[in-house]
C-alpha positions in Angstrom: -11.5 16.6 18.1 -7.8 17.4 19.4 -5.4 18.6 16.9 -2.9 15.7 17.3 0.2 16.0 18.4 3.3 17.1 16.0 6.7 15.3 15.2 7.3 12.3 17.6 11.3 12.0 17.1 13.6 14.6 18.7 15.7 15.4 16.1 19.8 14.8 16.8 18.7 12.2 19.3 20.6 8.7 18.8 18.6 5.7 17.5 19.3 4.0 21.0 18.8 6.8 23.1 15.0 7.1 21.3 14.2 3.3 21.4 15.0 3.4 25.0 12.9 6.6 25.7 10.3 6.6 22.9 6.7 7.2 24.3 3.5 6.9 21.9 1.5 10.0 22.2 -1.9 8.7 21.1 -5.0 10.6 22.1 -7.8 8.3 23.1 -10.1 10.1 20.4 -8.6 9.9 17.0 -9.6 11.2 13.0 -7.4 11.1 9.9 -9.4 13.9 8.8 -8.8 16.2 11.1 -5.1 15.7 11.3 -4.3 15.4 7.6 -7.3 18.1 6.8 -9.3 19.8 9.0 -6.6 21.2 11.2 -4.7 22.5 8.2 -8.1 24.6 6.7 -7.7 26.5 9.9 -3.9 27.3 10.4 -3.2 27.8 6.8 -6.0 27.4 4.8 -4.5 28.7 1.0 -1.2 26.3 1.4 -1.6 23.8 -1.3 -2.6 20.4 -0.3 -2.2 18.6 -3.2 -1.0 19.1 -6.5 -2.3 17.1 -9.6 -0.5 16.9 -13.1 -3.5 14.9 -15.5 -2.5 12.3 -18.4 -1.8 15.8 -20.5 0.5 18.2 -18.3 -2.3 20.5 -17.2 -1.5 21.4 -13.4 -3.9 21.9 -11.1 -3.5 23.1 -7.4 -6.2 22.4 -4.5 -5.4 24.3 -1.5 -6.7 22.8 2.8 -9.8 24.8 2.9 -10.8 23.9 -0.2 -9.7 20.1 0.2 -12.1 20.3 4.0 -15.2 22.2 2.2 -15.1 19.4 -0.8 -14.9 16.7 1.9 -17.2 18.5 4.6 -19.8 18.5 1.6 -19.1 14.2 0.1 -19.7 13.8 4.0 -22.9 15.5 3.9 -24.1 14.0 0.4 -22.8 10.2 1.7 -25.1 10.3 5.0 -28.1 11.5 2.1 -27.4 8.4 0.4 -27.9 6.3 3.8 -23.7 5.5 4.5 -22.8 5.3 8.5 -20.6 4.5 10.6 -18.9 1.5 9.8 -20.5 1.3 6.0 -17.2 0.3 4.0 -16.8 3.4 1.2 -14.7 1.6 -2.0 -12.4 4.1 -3.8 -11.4 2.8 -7.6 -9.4 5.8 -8.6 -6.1 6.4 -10.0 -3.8 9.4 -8.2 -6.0 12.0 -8.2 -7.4 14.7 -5.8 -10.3 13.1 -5.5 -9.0 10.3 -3.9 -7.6 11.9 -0.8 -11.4 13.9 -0.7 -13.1 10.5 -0.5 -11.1 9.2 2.4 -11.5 12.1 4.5 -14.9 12.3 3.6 -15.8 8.7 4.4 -13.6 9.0 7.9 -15.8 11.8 8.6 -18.7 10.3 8.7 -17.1 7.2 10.8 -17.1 5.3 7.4 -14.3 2.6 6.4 -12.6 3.4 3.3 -11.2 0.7 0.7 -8.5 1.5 -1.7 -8.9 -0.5 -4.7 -6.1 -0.8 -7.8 -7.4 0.3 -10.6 -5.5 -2.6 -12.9 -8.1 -4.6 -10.5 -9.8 -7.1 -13.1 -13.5 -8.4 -12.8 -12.5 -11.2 -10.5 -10.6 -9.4 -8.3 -13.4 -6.5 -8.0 -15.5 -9.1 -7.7 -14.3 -10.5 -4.6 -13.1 -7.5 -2.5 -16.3 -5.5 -3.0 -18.4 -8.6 -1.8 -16.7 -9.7 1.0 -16.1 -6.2 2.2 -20.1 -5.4 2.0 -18.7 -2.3 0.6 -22.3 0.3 0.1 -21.1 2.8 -2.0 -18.1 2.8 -4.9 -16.2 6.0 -6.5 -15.0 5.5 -9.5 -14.1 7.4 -12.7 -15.6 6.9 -16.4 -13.3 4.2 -17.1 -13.8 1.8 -14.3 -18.1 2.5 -14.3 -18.9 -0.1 -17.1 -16.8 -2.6 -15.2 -18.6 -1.8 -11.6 -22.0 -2.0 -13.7 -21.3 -5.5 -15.1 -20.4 -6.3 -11.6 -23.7 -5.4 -9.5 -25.7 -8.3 -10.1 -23.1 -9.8 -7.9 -23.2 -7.2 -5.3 -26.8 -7.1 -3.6 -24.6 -4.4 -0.9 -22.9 -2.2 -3.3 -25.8 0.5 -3.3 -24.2 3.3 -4.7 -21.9 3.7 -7.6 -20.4 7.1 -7.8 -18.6 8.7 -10.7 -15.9 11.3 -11.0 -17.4 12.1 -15.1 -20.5 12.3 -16.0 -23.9 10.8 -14.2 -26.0 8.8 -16.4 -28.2 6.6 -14.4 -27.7 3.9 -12.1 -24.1 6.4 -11.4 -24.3 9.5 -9.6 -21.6 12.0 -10.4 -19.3 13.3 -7.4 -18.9 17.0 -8.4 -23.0 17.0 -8.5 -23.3 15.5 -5.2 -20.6 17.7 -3.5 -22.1 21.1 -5.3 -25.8 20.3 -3.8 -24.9 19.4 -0.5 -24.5 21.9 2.1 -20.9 21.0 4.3 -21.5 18.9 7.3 -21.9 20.5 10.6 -19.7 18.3 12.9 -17.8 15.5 11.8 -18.4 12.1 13.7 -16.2 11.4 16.9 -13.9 9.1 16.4 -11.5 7.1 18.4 -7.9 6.0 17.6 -8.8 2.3 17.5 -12.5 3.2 15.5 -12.0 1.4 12.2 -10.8 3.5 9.4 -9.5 1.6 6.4 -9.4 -2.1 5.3 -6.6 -2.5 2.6 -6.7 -5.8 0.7 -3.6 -8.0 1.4 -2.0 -10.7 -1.3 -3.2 -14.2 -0.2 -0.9 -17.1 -0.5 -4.2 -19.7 0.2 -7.7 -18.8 -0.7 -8.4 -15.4 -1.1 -6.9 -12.9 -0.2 -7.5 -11.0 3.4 -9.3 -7.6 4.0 -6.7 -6.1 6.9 -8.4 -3.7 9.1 -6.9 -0.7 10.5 -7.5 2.1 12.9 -7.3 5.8 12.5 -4.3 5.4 15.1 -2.6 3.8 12.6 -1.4 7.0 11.2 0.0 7.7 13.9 2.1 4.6 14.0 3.5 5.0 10.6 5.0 8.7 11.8 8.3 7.4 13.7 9.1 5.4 10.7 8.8 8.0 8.3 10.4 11.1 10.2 13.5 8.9 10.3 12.9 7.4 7.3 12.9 10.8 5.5 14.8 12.9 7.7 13.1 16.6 6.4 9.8 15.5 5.8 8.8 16.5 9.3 9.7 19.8 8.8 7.3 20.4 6.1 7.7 22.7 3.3 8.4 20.6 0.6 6.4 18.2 -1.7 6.2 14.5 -1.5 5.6 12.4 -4.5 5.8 8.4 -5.4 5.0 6.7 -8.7 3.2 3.9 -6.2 -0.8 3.7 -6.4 -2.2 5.4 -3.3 -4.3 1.7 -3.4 -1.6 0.7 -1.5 -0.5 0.9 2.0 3.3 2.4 0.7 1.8 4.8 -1.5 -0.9 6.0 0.5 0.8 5.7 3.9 4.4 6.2 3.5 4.1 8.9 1.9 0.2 10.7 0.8 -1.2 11.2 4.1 2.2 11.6 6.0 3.1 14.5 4.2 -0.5 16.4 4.4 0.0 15.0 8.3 2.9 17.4 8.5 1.1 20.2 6.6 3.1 19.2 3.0 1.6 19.1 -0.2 1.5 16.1 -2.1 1.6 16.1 -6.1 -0.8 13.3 -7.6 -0.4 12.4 -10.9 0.5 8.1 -12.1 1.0 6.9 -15.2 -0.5 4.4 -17.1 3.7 3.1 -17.0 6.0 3.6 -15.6 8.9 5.6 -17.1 11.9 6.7 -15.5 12.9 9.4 -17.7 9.1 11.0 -17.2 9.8 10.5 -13.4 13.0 11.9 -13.4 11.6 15.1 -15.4 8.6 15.4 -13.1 10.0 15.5 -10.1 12.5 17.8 -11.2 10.0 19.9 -12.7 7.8 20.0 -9.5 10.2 20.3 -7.5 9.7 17.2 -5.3 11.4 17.2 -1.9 10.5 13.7 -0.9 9.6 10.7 -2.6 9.1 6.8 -2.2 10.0 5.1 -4.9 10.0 1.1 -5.3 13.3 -0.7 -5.9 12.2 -1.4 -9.4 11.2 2.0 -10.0 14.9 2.9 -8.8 16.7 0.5 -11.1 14.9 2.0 -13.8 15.5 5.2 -12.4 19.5 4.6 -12.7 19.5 3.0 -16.4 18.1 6.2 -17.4 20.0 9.3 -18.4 19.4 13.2 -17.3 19.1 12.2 -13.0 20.9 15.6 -12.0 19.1 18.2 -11.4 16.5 17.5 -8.7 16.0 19.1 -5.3 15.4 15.8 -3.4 16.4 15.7 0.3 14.7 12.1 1.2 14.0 9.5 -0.4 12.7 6.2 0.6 12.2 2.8 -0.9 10.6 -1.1 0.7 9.6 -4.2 -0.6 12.7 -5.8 -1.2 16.5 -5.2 -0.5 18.6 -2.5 -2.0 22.2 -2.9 -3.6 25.1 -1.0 -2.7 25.1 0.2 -6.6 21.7 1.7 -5.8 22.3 3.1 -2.5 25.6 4.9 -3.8 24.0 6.0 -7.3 20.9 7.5 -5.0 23.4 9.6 -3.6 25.3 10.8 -6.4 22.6 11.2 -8.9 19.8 11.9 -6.9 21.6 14.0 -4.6 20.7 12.2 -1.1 20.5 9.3 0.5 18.0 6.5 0.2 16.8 5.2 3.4 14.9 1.3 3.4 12.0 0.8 5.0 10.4 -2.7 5.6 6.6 -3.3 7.0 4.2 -5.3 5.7 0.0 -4.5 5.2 -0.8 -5.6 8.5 1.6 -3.8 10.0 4.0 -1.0 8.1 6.7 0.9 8.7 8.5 -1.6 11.5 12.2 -0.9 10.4 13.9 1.7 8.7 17.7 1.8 7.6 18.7 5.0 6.9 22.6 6.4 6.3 24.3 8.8 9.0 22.2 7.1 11.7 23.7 3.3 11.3 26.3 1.2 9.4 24.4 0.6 6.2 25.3 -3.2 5.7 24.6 -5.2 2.2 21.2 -6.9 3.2 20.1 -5.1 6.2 16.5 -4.0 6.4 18.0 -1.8 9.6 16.9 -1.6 12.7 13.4 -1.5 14.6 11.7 1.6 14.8 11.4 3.4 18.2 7.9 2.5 19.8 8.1 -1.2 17.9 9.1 -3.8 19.7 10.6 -6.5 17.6 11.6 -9.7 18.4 13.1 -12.7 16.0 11.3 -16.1 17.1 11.3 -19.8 16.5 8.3 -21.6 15.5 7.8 -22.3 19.5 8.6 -19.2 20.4 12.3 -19.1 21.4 14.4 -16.2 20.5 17.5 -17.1 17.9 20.9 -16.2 18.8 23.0 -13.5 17.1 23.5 -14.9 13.4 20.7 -17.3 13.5 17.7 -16.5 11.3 13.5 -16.8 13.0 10.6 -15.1 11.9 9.9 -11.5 12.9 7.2 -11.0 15.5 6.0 -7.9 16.7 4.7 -7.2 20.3 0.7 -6.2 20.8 -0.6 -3.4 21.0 1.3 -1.3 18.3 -0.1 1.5 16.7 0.3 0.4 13.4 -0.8 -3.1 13.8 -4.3 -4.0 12.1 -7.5 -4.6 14.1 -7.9 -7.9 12.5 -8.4 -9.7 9.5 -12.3 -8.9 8.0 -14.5 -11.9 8.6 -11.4 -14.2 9.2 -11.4 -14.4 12.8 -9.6 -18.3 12.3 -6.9 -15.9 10.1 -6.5 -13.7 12.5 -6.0 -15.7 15.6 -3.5 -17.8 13.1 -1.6 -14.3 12.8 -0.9 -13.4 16.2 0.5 -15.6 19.2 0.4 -14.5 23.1 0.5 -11.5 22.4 2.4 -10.9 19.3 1.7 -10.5 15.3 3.8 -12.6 13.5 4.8 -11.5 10.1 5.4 -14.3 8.2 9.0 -12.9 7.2 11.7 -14.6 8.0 15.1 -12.8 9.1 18.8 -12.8 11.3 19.2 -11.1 14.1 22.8 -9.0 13.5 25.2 -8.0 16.2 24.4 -4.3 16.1 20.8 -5.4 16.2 20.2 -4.3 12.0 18.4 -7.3 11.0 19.1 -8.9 7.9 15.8 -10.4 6.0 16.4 -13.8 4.8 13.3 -15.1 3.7 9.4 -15.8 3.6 7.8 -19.1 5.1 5.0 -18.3 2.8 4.9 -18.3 -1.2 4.4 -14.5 -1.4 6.2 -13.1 -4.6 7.7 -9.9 -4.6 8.2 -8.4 -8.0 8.5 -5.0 -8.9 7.7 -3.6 -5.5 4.5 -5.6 -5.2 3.9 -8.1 -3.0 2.1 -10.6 -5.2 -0.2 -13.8 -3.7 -0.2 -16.7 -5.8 -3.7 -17.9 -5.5 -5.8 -15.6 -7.3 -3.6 -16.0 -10.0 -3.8 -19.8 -10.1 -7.5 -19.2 -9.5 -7.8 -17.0 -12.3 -5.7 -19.8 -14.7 -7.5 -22.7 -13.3 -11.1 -21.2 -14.7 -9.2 -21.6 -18.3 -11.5 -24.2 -19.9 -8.1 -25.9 -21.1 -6.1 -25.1 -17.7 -6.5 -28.6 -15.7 -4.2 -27.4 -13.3 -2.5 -24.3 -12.3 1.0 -23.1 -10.2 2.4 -20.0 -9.7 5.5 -19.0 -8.0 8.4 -16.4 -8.3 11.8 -16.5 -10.5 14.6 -14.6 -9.9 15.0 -11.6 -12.1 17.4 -8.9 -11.8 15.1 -5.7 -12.0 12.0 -6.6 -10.5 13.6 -8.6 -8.0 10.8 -12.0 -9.1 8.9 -12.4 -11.6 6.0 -14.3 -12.0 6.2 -17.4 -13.8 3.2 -20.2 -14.1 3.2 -23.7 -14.2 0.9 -25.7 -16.4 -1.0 -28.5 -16.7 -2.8 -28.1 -20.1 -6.1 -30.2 -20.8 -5.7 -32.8 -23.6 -5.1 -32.3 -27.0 -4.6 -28.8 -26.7 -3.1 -26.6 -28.6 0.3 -25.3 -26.2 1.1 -22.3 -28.3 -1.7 -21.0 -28.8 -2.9 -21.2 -25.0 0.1 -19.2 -23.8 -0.5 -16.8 -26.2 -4.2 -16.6 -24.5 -3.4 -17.0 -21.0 -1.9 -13.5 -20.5 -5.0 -11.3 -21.4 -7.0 -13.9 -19.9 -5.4 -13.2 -16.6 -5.5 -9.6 -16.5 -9.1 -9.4 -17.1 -9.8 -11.6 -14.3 -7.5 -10.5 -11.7 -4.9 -7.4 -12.4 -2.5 -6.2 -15.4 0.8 -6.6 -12.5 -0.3 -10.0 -12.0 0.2 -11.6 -15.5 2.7 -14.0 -15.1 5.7 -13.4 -17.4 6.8 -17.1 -18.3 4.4 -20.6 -18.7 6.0 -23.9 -18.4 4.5 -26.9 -19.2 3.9 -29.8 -17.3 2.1 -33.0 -17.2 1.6 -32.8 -13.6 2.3 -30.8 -10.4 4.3 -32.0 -7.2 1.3 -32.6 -4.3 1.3 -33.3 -1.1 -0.4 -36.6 0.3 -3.5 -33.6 1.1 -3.3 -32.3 -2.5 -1.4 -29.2 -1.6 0.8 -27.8 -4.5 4.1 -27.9 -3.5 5.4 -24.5 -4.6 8.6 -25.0 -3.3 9.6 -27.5 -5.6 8.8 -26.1 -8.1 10.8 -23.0 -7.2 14.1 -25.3 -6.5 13.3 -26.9 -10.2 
């Protein structure tokens, strides 16, 4: 398997002069593992690779060769168990080590991983690990009674593995690692060979299991070298307080960094708090970090900022202030650069200072080797000013595969040619765009991009819901929060099924999904095909 090749933006090069010239340099045969991994064990095999603080301050350090034995040897015990090519490998695991050991073991094996949240509740569980067919789950102690409960439901899900203990039906990962001899070739793999499906926030039915390919680390890499400025350079440390379950936590920054031969420190809190942020990173040293917009507002209400040794920092999912981008460099000591993507295709503009105008509202401008366009519904480009929904032109590294057993979804998503993203923005005169909107009823609160139907799903199965909506509200920290709209059953008791509603929620779908307010109604606007109208009820 070739090494890959390294850094893919000429530094001191202007942002026109690379869109203009920007060639992809994607090898037709392609593995995560061996780029983030494998190549790393040989050239420098005692540099760290990551770095793990548990719940309790103990540090731990796990350095390439070590990180490629462990995975060369979960390769080995995962083809004993009967997982191949293609077999989808679920991960519920908070930052941790053994997280980043799973994935590389699974890709070396021509497995699919799935990142799963660990705030996950039984519904949401439920759903992803039966309509991914996943085989095999890792999991810690916490999670196992949960998965247990769950594999009635699951006639696929063969294996559960554990990172504590094994008590039977659970294997234990450290046993299965310690009697298995390392594998003696990883699989070959090519750049468009599925590699990991990552769960995306459905606004109708369920949501969508978006499949990627391993070249889609490849086509995170302009993005983030411009994004973060140093980061290519390596020797540093890149942390974020985002669950590696996600595409921005585990893409924008995890396997980036080990990409470029940089550490990465695990370690997430049950909550986030910005002083303990503020102290770890300072602590640790951290060089680069993506942190959410929320996480950053926090971040500035909270005293003690000085002191860090940060030289990038980056931050997506919804627009930053002026206050924020002038605090980041003050306080934090550098500058914060904006990113925008989306699951099915990530890191597609990046606005970063000393590069462009910064501009209240602009995401920035397209990232070299992404071609961007801003379309009307039939297709026709908008003017300068005018606002049209962001396509991006096929094939694109960092564009999915497709949507898993959606092909209806899928063709739905893309149009001659071109993905469509759903997002609605204006096209500047510089050529910064400036997002506007969604066409959609995604809600983006605290960083997350949150789906409205398994929520009112979730609600709806209340035996004294009769009907269920669930949209954003403006809030000043987490950019939305979400608020649900209720039609109670009769004669029931109001207060008392608010009170309920909450924990009911998160058991059945995911803590970050709980929505903050209820408002009672007698009915819910429909359309004349009994579609909730979420829009008016936003505008209410």
């Amino acid at each position: 398997m070739p090494e890959g090749p390294g850094p893919l933006i000429s530094p001191g090069v202007s942002w026109s002069n690379l869109q203009q010239n920007f060639v992809w340099q994607v090898p037709e045969l392609l593995n995560i593992a061996a780029l983030c991994c494998d190549r790393w064990a040989l050239q420098l095999p005692d540099h760290p690779a990551v770095i793990h603080i548990d719940a309790d301050g103990r540090r731990a350090e796990m350095n390439f060769a070590q990180l490629k034995e462990r995975s060369d040897r979960l390769a080995t015990a995962f083809l004993s168990l009967g997982i191949r090519r293609g077999d989808r490998v679920a991960i519920l695991l908070p930052q941790h080590p053994d997280v980043l050991l799973t994935h590389f073991a699974a890709w070396k094996i021509g497995a699919i991983t799935l990142p799963l949240f660990t705030l996950f509740g039984e519904d949401a569980l439920r759903y992803r690990l039966a309509d991914s067919g996943a085989k095999a789950i890792v999991t810690d102690a916490e999670q196992v009674p949960q998965i247990i409960a769950l594999r009635c439901d699951l006639p696929q899900l063969s294996h559960v593995i554990s990172t504590g203990a094994a008590k039977l039906p659970v294997a234990s990962l450290s046993q299965l690692i310690g009697a298995s001899k390392p594998i003696a070739a990883p699989v070959v793999t090519g750049a468009d060979d599925a590699a990991t499906m990552i769960y995306t926030s459905g606004t109708t039915g369920h949501p969508k299991g978006v499949l990627h390919g391993h070249r889609f680390l490849l086509g995170h890499l302009p993005g983030i070298e411009l994004a973060y400025g140093a980061l290519a350079q390596g020797g540093g440390l890149g942390w974020t307080p985002a669950d590696w379950a996600w595409i921005g936590g585990l893409m924008d920054l995890a396997m980036p960094s080990l990409y470029f031969g940089q550490p990465v420190l695990s370690h997430r809190a049950a909550k986030f708090d910005p002083e303990a942020a503020l102290y770890l990173m300072r602590e640790e040293g951290v060089t680069d970090a993506f942190i959410p917009p929320t996480a950053l507002r926090l971040m500035k209400a909270a005293p003690k900022s000085g002191g860090l040794n940060l030289r990038g920092v980056i931050s997506g999912g919804e627009p930053l202030g002026a206050d924020l981008l002038d605090w980041g460099q003050s306080q934090l000591g550098c500058s914060i650069s904006e990113i925008y993507g989306q699951t099915e295709a990530n890191l597609l503009v990046v606005a970063r200072s000393g590069m462009m105008e910064r501009r209240e509202g602009a995401m920035g401008l397209p990232v070299p080797g992404h071609r961007l366009r801003i379309a009307l519904p039939d297709g026709r480009d908008v003017g300068e000013g005018d606002t049209g929904e962001i396509w991006v032109k096929l094939p694109d590294p960092v564009a999915m595969l497709r949507y898993w057993n959606k092909p209806d979804a899928t063709e739905r998503k893309t149009k001659d040619g071109w993905l469509r993203t759903g997002d609605l923005a204006q096209l500047g005169k510089d050529g910064q765009l400036v997002f506007a909107s969604r066409d959609d009823d995604v809600i983006t609160s605290a960083g997350y991009r949150i789906g409205p139907a398994e929520i009112e799903a979730a609600l709806a199965r209340h035996p004294e819901v009769l009907m269920a909506a669930v949209v954003g509200e403006p809030d000043p920290i987490r950019t939305e929060i979400v608020v649900a709209y209720i039609v109670p059953a009769d004669d029931v008791d109001w207060n008392a099924l608010i009170a309920d509603l909450p924990e009911w929620v998160r058991q059945k779908v995911a803590g970050h999904l709980v929505p903050r307010k209820f408002y009672r109604r007698e009915s819910l606007p429909m359309t004349a095909t009994g579609k909730i109208m979420r829009r008016s009820l936003r505008s209410a």
